[in-house]
N, C-alpha and C positions, 0 to 999 in steps of 0.2 A: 655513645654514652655507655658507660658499664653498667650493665645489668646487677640489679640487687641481688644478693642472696636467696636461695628461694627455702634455705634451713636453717634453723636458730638454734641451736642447743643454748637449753635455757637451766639453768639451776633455781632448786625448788628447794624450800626448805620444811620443817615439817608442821608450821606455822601456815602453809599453803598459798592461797591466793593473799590474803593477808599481809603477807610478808615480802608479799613480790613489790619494785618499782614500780613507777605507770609507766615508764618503755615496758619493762618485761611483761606487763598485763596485755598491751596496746598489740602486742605481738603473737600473743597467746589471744588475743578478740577476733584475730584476719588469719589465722589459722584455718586453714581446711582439712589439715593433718594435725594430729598430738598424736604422738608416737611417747611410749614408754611402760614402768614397768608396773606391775597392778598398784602396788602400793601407792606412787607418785601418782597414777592416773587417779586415785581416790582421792587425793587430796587437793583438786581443783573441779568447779561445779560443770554441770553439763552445759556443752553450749553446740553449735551447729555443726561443728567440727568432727570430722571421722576420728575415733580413737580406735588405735592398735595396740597390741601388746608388745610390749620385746620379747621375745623369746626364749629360752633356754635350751642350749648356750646362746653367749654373748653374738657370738658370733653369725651365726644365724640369720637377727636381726637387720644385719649389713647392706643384705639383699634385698630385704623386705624394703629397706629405706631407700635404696637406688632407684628402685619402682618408681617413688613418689615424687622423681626429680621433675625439677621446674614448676611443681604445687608450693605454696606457703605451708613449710612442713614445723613442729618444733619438736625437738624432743626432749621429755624432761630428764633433767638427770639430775643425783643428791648435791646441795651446798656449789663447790667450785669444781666444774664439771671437770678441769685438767689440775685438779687434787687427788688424784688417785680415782677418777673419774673415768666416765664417756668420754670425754672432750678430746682426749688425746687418739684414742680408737678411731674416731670418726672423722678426724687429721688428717692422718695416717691414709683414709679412704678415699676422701675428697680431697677434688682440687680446692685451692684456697679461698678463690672466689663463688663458689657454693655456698658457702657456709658463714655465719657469723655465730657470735657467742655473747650470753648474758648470763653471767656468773652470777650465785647466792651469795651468803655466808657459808664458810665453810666448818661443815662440823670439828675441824682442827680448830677453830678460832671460840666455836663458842665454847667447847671443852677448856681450852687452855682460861676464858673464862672465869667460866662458873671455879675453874680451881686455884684459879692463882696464878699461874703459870709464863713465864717469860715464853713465850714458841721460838725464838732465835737460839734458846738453850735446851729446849723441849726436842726428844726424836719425835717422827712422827714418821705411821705405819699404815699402809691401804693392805689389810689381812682378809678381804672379803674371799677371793679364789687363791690364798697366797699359804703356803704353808708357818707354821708357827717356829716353823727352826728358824726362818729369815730373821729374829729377834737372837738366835746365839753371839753371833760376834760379837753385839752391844751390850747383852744382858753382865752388867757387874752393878755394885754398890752404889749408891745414888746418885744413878741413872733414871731420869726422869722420861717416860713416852706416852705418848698420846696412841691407840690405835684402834681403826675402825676394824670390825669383827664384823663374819658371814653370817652370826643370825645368835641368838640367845644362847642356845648350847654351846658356843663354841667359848663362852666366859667358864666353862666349867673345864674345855680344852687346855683352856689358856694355865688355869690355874693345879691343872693337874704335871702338863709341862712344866711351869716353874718350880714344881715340887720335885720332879724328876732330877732339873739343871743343880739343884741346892740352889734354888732361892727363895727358897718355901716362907722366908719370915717379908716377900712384898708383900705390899699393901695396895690393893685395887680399889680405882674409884670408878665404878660402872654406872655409865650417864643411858637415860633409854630414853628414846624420841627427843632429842633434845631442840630447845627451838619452838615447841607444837607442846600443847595444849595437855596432852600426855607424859608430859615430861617427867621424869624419875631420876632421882642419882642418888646411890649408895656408896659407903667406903665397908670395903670387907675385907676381912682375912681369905686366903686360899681354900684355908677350911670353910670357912662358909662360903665361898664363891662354887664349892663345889655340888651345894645342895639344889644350886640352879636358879630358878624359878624365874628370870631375866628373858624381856621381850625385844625384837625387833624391832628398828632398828638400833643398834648399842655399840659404842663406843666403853673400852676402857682406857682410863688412864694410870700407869705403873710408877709406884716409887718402890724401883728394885734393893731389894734386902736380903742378907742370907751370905751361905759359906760357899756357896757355886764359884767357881774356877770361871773367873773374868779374863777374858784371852787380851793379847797386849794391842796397843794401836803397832807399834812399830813394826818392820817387815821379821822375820823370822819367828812365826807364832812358837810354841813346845812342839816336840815332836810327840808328843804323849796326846795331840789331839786328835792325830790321824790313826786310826786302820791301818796297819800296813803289816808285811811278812819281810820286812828289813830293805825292800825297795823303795830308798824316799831319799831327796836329798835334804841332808843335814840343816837343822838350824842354822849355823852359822854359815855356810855355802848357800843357803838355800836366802838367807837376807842379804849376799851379795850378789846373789842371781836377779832377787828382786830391783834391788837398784840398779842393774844393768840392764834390766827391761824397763826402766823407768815407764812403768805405765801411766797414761794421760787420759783425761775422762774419753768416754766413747769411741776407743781402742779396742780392737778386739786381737786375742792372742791363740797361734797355734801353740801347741805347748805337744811338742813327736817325742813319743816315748814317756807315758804320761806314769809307768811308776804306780804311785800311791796315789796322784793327782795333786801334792800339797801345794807345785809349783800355780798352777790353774786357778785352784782354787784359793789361795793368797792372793793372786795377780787378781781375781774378785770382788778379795775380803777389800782391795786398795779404793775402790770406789764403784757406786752402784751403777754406774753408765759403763763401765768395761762390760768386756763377754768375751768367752774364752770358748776354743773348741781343743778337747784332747786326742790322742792318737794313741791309742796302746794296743801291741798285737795280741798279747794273753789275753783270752776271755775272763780269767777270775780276774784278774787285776784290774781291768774296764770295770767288773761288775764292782769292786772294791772301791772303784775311785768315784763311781755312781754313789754309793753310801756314803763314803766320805762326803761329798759334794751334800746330801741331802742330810746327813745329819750336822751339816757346819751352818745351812742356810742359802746355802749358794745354786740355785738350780737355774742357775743361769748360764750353766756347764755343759756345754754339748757334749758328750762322751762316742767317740768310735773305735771301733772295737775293728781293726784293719792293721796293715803295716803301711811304713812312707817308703816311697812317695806311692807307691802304687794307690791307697787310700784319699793320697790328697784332693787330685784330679774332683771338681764339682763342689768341693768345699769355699763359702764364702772366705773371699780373701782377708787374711792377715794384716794390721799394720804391723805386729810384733811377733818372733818368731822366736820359740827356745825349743833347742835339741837337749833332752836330756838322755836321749836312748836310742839307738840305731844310725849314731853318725855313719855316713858311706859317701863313697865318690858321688854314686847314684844319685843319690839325696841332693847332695849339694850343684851338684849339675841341674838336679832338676826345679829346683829352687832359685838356683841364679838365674833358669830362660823362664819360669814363671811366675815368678813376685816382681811386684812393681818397682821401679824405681821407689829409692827412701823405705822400702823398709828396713826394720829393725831385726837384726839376728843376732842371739847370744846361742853360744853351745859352752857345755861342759862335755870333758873328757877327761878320764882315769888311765887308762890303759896305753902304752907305750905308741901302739896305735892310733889309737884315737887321736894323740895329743900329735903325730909327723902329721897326721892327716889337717889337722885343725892348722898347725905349723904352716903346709901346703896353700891353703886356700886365704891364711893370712897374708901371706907373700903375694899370694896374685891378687886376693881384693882390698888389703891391707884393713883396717880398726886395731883392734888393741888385745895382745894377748897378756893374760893376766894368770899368774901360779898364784895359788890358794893352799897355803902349807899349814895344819892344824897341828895342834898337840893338847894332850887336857891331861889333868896331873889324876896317875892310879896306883895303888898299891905295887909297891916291889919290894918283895920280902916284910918284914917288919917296919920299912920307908916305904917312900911316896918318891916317882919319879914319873919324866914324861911321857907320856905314851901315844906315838904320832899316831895320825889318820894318814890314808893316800892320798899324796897332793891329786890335786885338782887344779886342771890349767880352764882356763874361761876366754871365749872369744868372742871379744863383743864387733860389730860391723854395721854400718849403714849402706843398702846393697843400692 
């Protein structure tokens, strides 16, 4: 017979015992262990049970919980513990039959709520340890999100950022303890969200407004959005590059010779389950592609500052693979004896070489080579005439 769970991750809301199920109370009574964080421990009464604290960092805690395996353990966590939760963390740790779960309400639901809000058109944001650029690629004109915030002051973060991006005319609707007895919700201007005065735990929710430069859904964002010192490939190359990395959720991509990073960090902007590692051997350019990556939102960007293949070597593996820089025999040698079968490799090349060499390795593992001929109309004399770019040949291949 299988053995029960001996851990419950439970979701708590800030209404407390009150608001739990009679499973989740029933669960919370044969408890010998409640593990969690001061605040959620405050908000269910004393009973026989050992209580712990989590820790800080999250992480920490991990260990402390391991200890208590095979006790009836639970831990609280906010609303729906795998909404930007514990729940997922603590997955990740245990085997599956450890552990079970009894989800709240999640403070996404009661937000969307108290304001109206459809959630299947609503973004929705866990900003507790996350930085505030992770809202760039979205933030344009009526954009509607939901997001949980690391503590009171960071509503003052929030709204100093949007003034930064030009979108200084949203409008915030900041909900505090919502659920609980304490409950508060304001709608304010940036100017007045900056004055503060806003308590843990808080949510706001954003109807984005303003003249800030909304970046596009489609692959080739401006080039005006990147850092660079003229090492980037082009808008237009650079969205056919993307479609021939056809990136698929929970993909992760090498991206050798990482440039400016645009290629990396687009193949991110495509969905939040990709991850992408770069490879670029100049250190300022690594450190450039680091900023870019963090002022876009994306830091889900592993940056190495190495050359290929000699850097590859201990790198979790690729499903997707783009050369934008250091094509060589070497490379491609050592990529054909150590990527798995089916991966994905595109290269570009400029250079007369580059392009026998890509020619080469077409013939022996065949995919599809592809010339990429630009031109954009500039001034010639007092007319307007074309004025080409250097082709770009592209090799796309499934190895």
């Amino acid at each position: 017979m299988r053995k029960a769970p001996w851990l419950t991750v439970l979701g708590l809301g800030e209404d407390g015992l009150d608001g739990l199920p009679p499973a989740s109370r029933q669960v919370l009574e044969r408890a010998e262990i409640v593990m969690g964080p001061p605040r959620h421990l405050s908000l269910i009464p004393e009973t026989d049970a050992q209580r712990v604290e989590w820790p800080i960092p999250f992480s920490d805690g991990l260990p402390m919980l391991a200890g208590f395996r095979g006790r009836p353990t639970v831990v609280l966590a906010s609303g729906d513990p795998f909404w930007f939760g514990a729940g997922s963390v603590i997955a990740r740790n245990f085997e599956a039959g450890e552990w079970t779960a009894l989800p709240g309400q999640s403070t996404f639901s009661l937000a969307a709520a108290r304001l109206g809000w459809p959630l299947e058109t609503t973004l929705t944001f866990g900003l507790h340890a996350a930085p505030l650029t992770r809202l760039r690629p979205d933030l344009a004109p009526r954009v509607r999100a939901i997001l949980l915030l690391r503590d009171g002051k960071a509503v003052a973060e929030l709204a100093t950022y949007l003034t930064e991006t030009g979108f200084a005319d949203t409008r915030l609707h900041v909900m505090e303890a919502l659920g609980g007895p304490r409950e508060r919700a304001r709608s304010v201007s940036l100017t007045e969200a900056l004055l503060g005065g806003f308590d843990h735990p808080v949510c706001v929710g954003l109807e984005v407004a303003g003249e800030g430069r909304a970046f596009p859904k489609a692959s080739g964002k401006p080039d005006e959005i990147f850092e660079t010192d003229g090492q980037i490939t082009k808008r237009p190359v650079r969205a056919l590059t993307l479609s021939a990395l056809a990136p698929q959720r929970g993909e992760h991509l090498w991206d050798i010779g990482g440039g400016t990073g645009s290629i990396s960090i687009e193949w991110l902007m495509c969905d939040q389950t990709l991850t992408a590692t770069t490879i670029e051997p100049r250190a300022d350019r690594a450190e450039r592609i680091r900023r870019n990556a963090d002022t876009l939102g994306q830091d889900r960007l592993n940056v190495v500052h190495g050359t290929a293949p000699g850097s590859l070597g201990g790198l979790t593996l690729p499903d997707v693979v783009f050369i934008g820089g250091g094509l060589s025999t070497e490379l491609m040698e050592w990529l054909q004896a150590a990527l798995p079968k089916g991966t994905r490799l595109v290269a570009n090349a400029v250079t007369l070489e580059s392009e026998a060499l890509l020619a080469h390795w077409q013939d022996k593992l065949g995919g599809e080579l592809l010339r990429i001929e630009l031109a954009q109309a500039s001034a010639l004399g007092p007319r307007r005439g074309w004025k080409s770019a250097y082709p770009v040949v592209q090799w796309s291949v499934t190895l």
